[in-house]
C-alpha positions in Angstrom: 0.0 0.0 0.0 2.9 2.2 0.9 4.3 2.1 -1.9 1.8 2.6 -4.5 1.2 5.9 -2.4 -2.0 4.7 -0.6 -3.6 6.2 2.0 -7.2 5.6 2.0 -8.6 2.2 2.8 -12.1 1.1 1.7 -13.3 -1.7 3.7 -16.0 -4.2 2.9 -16.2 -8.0 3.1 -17.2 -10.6 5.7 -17.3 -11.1 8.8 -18.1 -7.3 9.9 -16.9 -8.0 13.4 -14.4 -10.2 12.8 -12.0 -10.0 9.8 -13.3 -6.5 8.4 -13.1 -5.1 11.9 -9.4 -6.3 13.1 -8.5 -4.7 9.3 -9.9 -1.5 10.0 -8.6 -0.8 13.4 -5.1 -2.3 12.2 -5.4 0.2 9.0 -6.3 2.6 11.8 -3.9 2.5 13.8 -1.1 2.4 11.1 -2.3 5.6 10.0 -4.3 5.1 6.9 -7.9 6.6 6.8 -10.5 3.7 6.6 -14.1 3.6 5.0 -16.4 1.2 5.8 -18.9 0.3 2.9 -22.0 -1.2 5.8 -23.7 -3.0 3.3 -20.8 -4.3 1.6 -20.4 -6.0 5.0 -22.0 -8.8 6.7 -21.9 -11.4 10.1 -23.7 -14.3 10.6 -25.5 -12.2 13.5 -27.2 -8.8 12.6 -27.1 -7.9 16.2 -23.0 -8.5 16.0 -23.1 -6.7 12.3 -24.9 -3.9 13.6 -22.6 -2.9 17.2 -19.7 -3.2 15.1 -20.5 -0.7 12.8 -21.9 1.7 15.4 -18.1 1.0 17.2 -16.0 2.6 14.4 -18.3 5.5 14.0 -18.7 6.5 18.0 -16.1 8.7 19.5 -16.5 11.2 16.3 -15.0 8.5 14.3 -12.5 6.4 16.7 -11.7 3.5 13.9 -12.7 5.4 10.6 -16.2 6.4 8.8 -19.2 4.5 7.8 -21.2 5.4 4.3 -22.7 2.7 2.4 -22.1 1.6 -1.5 -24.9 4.5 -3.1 -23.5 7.4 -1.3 -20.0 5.9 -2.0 -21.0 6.1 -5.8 -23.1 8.9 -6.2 -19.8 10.9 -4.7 -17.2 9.8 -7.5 -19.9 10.8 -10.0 -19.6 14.3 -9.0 -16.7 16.2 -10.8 -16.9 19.3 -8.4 -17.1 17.5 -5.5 -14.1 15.8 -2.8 -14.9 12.9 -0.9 -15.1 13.4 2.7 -12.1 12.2 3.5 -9.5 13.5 1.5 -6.5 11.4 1.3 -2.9 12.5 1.8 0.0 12.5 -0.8 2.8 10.3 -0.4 5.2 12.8 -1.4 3.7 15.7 0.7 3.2 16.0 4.4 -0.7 17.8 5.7 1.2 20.3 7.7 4.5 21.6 7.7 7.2 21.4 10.8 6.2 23.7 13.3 9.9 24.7 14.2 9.7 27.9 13.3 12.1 28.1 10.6 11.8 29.9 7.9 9.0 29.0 4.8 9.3 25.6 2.9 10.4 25.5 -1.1 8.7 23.6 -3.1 11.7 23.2 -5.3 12.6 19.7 -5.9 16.4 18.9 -4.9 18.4 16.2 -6.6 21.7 14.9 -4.4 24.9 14.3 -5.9 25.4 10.9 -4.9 26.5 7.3 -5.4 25.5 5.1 -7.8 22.6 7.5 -8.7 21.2 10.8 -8.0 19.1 11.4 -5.2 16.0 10.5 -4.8 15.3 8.0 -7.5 12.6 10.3 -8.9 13.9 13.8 -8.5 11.2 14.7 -5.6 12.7 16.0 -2.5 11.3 18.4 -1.0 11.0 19.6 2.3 8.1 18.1 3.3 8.4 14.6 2.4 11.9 14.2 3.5 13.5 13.9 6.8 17.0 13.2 8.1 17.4 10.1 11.2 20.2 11.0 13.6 21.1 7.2 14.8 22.3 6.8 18.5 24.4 9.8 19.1 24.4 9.0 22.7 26.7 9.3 25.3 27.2 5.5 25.3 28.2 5.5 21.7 30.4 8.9 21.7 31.7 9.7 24.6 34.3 8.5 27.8 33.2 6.0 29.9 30.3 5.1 27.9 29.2 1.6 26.3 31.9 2.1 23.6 34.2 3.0 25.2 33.8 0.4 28.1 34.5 -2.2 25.4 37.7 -0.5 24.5 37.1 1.4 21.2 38.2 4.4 20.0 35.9 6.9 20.4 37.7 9.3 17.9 35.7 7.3 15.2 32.5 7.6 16.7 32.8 11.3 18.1 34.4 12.3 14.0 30.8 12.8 12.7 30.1 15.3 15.0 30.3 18.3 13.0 29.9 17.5 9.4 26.2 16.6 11.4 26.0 19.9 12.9 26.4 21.5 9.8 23.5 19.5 8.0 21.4 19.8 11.1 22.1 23.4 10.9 21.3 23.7 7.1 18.1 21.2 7.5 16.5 23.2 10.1 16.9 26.5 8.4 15.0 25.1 5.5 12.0 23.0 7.3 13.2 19.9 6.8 11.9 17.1 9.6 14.5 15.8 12.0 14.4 12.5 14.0 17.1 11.5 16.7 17.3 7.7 18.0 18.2 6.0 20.9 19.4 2.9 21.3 18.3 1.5 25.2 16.3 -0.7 27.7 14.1 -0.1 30.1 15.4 -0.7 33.8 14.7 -4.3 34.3 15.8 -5.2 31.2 12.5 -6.9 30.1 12.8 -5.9 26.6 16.3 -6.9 26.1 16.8 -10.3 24.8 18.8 -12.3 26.5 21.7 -13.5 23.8 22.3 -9.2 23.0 23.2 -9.4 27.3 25.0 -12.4 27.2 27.1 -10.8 23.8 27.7 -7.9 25.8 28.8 -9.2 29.1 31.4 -11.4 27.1 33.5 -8.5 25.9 33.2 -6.5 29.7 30.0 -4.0 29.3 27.3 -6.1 30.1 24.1 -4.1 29.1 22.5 -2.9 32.8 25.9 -2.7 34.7 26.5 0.2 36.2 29.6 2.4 34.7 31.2 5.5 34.5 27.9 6.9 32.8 25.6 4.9 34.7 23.8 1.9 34.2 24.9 0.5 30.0 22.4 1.0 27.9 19.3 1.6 29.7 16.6 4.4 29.5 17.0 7.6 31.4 20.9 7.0 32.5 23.2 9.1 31.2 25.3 7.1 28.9 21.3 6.8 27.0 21.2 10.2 26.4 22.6 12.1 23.3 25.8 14.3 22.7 25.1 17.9 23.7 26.4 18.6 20.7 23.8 17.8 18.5 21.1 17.1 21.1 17.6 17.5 19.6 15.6 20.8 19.3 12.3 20.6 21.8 10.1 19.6 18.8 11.7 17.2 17.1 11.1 13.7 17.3 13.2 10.9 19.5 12.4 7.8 19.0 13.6 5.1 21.7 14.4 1.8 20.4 15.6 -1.5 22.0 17.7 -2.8 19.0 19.6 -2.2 16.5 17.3 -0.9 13.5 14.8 1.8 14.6 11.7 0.4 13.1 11.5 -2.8 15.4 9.5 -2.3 18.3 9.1 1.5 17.7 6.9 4.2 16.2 8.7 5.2 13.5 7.5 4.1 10.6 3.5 5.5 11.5 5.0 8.7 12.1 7.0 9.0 8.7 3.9 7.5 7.5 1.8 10.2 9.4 4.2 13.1 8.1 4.0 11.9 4.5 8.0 11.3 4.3 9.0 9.0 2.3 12.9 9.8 1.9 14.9 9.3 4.3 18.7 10.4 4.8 20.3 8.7 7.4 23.5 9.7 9.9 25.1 8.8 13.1 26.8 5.4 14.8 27.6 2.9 14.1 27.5 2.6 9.8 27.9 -1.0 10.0 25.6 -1.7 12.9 22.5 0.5 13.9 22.4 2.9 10.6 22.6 -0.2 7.9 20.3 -2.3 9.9 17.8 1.0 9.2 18.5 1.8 6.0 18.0 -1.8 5.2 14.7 -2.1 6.7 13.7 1.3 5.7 14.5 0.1 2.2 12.3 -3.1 2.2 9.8 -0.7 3.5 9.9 1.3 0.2 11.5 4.3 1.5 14.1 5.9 -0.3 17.3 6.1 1.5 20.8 8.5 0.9 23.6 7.9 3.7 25.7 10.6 4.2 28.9 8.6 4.8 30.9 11.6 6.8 28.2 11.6 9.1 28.5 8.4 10.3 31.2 6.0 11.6 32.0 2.7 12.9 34.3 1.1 15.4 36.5 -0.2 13.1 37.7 1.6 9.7 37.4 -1.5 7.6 33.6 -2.1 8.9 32.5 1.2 8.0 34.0 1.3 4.5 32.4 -1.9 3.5 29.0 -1.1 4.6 29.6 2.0 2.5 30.3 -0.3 -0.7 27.7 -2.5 -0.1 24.9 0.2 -0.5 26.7 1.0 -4.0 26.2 -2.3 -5.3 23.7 -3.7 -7.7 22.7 -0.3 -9.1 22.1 1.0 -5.2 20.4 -2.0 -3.3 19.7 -0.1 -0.3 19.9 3.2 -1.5 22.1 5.9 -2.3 25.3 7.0 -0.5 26.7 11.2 -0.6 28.5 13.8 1.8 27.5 16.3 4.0 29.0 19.3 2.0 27.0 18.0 -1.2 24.0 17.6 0.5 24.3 21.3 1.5 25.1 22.4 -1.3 21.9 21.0 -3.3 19.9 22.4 -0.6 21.3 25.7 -0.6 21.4 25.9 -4.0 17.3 25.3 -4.7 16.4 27.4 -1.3 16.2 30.4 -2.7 
């Protein structure tokens, strides 16, 4: 659905309460706005048919909106006249950022980039496009945190720093939406499996010991909480996540989804660990993807160059890969 740019969901079918129901409040909550066609619907019981329609129509609409097949009809046969629920575009978000920068362009952008230009189709704009900060934390970046703990160099992970300030900078001048993540658990652990502790504890930084930066890894310590230096603005978006890609066990994708984004550029730590495993999924998702390879970095050299190259390959299987400094520079370029 997502990627044929759907938004709107008509439902009809059988059962009412059963099948057709878990549909619409799963299309529901996913973000998509859902029809339901009543007498396009049926149950074995009227009485069943009959509260379950009345459900998703209560609470001014909790799972969607009820019309039947005539009015349905008799709408599309009227030139002059929108449905009552007007779907979103893919490529364009209802409303823009509320950051108070200064007014969108419409001007498409293209990105010089690697092994194509940027987006695929020549559409980014403001408004469908965001940027995902990846695990800039303390624990990632900085002395006495998790990386550190295991005895990497945290000149690798710290060296995106301000090639991301700079795009950060330039992004939020222009109205482009911002996402940080961060990679944690919640204090007893219970959503952190128990082979990713085990891994941990076998190279010295088990995840919940307590460190220089407090407990490893877990939500509201401060090893969990990002670099001052590019901490997030008071309206942009965080997203906590428990592994390694961002759209497992998270919100991410229904609020991309919600924004009507549907490119993605992607920085922070580490390339070959938290930001592949999201541009991979984001990927399969049918989101397009640029990786702004100075704006990332991994513990080792050799680990971050490879998982450059391997977005390159087979005419850009993930995606794209480009540079801060280009990025701006496209951006800049088409602000005006």
């Amino acid at each position: 659905l997502k990627a044929n740019g759907i938004t709107t969901l008509l439902v009809c079918g059988v059962t009412t309460e059963v099948c057709v129901h878990t549909t619409i409040r799963e299309g529901n909550d996913r973000g998509y706005y859902c029809i339901l066609l009543e007498d396009c619907c049926a149950s074995y019981s009227q009485e069943f048919h009959d509260v379950a329609v009345k459900m998703i129509s209560s609470q001014g609409g909790i799972f969607g909106s009820v019309t039947n097949s005539k009015t349905f009809l008799d709408t599309l046969k009227l030139p002059t006249s929108s449905p009552s629920v007007a779907p979103i575009s893919s490529s364009a978000s209802p409303a823009p950022p509320t950051n108070g920068n200064s007014p969108l362009s419409t001007k498409p952008v293209t990105i010089d980039s690697k092994p194509y230009m940027w987006p695929y189709n020549g559409n980014m704009i403001p408004q469908n496009t965001c940027i995902i900060v990846i695990d800039m934390q303390v624990d990632f970046c900085a002395k006495g945190g998790y990386v550190d703990s295991m005895g990497y160099d945290i000149g690798l992970t710290r060296a995106p720093i301000k090639p991301i300030q700079s795009v950060l900078e330039c992004l939020r001048k222009t109205g482009y939406h911002i996402l940080h993540t961060r990679e944690g658990h919640v204090p007893d652990l219970s959503d952190c499996p128990p082979n990713k502790r085990w891994r941990s504890a076998q190279i010295g930084a088990e995840i919940g010991s307590r460190g220089p930066c407090g407990r490893i890894l877990v939500r509201g310590e401060p090893g969990w909480e990002i670099i001052p230096e590019v901490a997030p603005l008071p309206d942009e978006v965080v997203i906590d996540k428990p592994g390694k890609g961002s759209f497992v066990g998270t919100s991410l994708d229904l609020i991309l989804r919600s924004r009507g984004i549907c490119n993605i550029i992607l920085a922070g730590v580490t390339t070959d660990v938290c930001v592949h495993t999201t541009m991979r999924n984001a990927n399969d998702m049918g989101y397009e993807c640029l990786l702004l390879e100075d704006c990332c970095a991994a513990t080792d050299p050799k680990n971050h160059d490879a998982a450059i190259s391997m977005i390159q390959k087979q005419g850009g299987v993930f995606g794209a890969v480009s540079t801060s400094d280009k990025l701006i520079k496209a951006i800049t370029g088409n602000s005006s």
